[in-house]
C-alpha positions as CSV (number, residue, x, y, z in Angstrom):
1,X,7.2,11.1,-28.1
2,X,5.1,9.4,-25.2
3,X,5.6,5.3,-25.4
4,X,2.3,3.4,-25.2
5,X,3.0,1.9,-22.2
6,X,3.7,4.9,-20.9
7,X,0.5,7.0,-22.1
8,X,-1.3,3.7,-20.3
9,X,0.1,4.6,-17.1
10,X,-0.8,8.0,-17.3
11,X,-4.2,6.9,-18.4
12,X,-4.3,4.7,-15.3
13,X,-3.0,7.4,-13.1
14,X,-6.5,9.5,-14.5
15,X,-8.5,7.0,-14.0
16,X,-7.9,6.3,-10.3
17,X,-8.1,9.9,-9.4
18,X,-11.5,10.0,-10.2
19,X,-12.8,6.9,-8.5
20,X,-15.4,6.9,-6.3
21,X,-15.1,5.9,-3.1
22,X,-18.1,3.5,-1.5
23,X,-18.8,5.3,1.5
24,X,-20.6,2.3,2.7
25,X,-17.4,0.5,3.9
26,X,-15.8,3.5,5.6
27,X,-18.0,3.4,8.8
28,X,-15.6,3.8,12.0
29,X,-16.0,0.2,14.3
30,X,-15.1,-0.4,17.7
31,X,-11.6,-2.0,18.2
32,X,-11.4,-5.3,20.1
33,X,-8.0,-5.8,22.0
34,X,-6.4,-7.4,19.6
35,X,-7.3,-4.5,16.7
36,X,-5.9,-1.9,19.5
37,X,-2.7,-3.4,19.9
38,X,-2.5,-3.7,15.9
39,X,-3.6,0.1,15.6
40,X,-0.8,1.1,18.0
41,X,1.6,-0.9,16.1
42,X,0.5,0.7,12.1
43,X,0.8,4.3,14.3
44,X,4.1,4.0,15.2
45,X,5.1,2.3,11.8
46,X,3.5,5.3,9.9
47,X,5.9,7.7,12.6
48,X,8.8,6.2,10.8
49,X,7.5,5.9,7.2
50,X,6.8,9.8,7.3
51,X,10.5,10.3,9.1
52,X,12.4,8.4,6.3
53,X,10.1,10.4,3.6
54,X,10.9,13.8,5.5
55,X,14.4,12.6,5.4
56,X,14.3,12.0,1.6
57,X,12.8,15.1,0.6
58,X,15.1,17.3,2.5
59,X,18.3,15.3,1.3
60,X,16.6,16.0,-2.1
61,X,16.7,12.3,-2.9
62,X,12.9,12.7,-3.4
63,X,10.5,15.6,-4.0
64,X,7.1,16.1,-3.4
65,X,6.2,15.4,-6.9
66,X,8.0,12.3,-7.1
67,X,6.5,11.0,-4.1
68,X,2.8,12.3,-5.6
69,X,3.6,10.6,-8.5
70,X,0.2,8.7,-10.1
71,X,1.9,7.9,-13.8
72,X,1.8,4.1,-13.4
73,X,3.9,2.8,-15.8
74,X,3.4,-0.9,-16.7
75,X,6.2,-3.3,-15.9
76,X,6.1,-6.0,-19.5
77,X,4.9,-9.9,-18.9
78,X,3.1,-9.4,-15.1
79,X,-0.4,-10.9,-14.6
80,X,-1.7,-9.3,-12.7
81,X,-0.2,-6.0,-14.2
82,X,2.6,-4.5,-11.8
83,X,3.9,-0.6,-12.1
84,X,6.6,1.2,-11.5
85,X,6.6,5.3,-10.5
86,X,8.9,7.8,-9.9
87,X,10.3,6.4,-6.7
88,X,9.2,2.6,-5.9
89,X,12.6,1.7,-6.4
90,X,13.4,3.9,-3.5
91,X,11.0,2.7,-1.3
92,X,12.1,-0.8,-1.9
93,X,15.4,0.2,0.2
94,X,13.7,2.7,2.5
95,X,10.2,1.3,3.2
96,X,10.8,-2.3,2.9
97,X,12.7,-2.6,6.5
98,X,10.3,-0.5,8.2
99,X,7.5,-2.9,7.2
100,X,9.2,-5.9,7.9
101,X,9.4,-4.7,11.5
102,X,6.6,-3.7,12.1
103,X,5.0,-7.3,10.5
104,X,7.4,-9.2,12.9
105,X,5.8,-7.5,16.0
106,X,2.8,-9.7,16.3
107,X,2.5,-13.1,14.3
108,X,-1.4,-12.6,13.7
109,X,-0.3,-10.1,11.2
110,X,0.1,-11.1,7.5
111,X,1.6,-8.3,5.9
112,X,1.5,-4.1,6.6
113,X,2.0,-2.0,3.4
114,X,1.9,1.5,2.6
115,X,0.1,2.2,-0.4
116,X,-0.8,5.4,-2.2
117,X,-4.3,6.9,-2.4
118,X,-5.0,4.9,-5.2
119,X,-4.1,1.7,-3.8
120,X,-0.3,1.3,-5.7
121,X,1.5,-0.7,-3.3
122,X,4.9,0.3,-4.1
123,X,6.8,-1.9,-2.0
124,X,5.8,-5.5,0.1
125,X,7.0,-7.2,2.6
126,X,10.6,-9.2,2.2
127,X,8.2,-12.2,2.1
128,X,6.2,-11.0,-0.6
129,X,8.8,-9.6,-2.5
130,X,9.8,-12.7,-4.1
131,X,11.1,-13.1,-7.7
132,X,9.0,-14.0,-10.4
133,X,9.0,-18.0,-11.5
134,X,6.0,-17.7,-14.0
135,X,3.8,-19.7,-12.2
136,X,0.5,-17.8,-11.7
137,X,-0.8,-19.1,-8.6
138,X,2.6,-19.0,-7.1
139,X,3.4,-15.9,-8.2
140,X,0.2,-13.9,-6.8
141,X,1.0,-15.4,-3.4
142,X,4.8,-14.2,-2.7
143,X,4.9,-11.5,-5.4
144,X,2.5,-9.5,-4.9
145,X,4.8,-5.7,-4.8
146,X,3.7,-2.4,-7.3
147,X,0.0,-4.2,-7.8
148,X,-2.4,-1.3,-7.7
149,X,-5.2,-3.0,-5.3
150,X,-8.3,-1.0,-6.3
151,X,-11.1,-3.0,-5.4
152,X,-13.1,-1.9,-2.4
153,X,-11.6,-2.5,1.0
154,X,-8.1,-1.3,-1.1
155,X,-9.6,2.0,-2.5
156,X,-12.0,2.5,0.9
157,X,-8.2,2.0,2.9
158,X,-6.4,4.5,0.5
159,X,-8.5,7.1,1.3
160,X,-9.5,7.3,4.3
161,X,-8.4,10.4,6.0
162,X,-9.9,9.1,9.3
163,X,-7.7,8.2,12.6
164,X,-8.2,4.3,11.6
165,X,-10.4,2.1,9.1
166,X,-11.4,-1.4,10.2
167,X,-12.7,-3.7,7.3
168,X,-13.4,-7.7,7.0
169,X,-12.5,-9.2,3.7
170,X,-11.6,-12.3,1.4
171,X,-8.3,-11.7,0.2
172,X,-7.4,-13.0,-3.4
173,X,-5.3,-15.8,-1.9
174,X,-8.4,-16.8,-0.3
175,X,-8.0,-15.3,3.5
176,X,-10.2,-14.0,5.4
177,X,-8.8,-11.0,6.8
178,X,-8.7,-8.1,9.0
179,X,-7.5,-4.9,7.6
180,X,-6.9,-2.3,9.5
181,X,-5.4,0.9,7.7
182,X,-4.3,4.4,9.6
183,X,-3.4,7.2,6.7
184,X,-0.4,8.9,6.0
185,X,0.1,12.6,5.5
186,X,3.5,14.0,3.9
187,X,3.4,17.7,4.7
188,X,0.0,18.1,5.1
189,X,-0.5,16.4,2.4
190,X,-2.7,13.2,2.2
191,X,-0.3,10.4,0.4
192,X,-2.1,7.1,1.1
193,X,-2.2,5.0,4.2
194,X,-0.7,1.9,6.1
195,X,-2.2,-1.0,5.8
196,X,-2.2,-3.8,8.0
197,X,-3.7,-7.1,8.0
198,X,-4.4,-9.7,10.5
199,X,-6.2,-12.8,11.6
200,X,-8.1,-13.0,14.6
201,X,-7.7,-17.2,15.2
């Protein structure tokens, strides 16, 4: 018998698979200096996320489906609603250090994620990673891991199978950012993208 959370996720999982993308905010931009040096810095970060995942798969520690895996199952008590999937515990050990280097390369940068094509951010940074105290605005600044960031700039990042997406936007904390996103192919297969995001002052 499927639990109701559990049906959710997979309803979720549906859902996302058939959202649109708004091609509007997937037009290629010119990159200044600064976005150069951060698009070198995602490419090589994306290198070593797809080595660890090749790595995982052929120590059979992961599988293809696992790591495809769109049946978001929602974690109890978290607003706003966090997931879990087949393998974001993994990733918390795995991914976690890669991005963590590569967000202590320049300190413009305010975090680099990998997220699926859907947006699920699996695993944060160390920094915002922190546990749960119950205090809402607290809690959406230094928690912020297995969120499924959907809106536009997230979904538009996703899935964009393009060399590199520039977008400008408000974050919910109230930045404004640069995000810069390069995707990220397992196998030929298109998986989500790194996501990088920066301030220019």
């Amino acid at each position: 018998m499927i639990k109701r959370s559990h049906l959710c996720g997979f309803v979720l999982g549906l859902m996302f698979l058939s959202t649109p993308i708004l091609d509007s905010c997937c037009r290629a931009e010119k990159l200044s200096g600064l976005d150069q040096r951060i698009n070198n810095l995602t490419k090589d970060c994306v290198a070593d996320i797809i080595d660890q995942f090749d790595l995982l798969l052929t120590s059979g520690r992961l599988t293809m489906s696992h790591l495809f895996d769109t049946f978001y199952i929602p974690i109890p008590n978290t607003s706003p609603q966090k997931f879990h999937t087949q393998y974001d515990r993994l990733t918390d050990g795995i991914l976690q250090p890669i991005l963590d280097r590569c967000l202590e390369q320049d300190k413009r940068l305010v975090f680099v994620v990998a997220v699926d094509r859907n947006g699920y951010l699996p695993t944060h940074n160390s920094k915002y990673s922190q546990p749960l105290t119950g205090d809402g605005d607290h809690d959406t600044k230094w928690n912020r891991t297995k969120r499924i960031f959907n809106d536009r700039t997230g979904l538009a990042a996703a899935r964009n199978k393009e060399p590199y997406l520039l977008q400008h936007y408000s974050r919910d904390t109230g930045e404004v950012m640069t995000d810069l996103s390069v995707p990220i192919f397992i196998k030929g297969q298109h998986w989500g993208a790194l996501r990088a995001g920066y301030q220019k002052e």
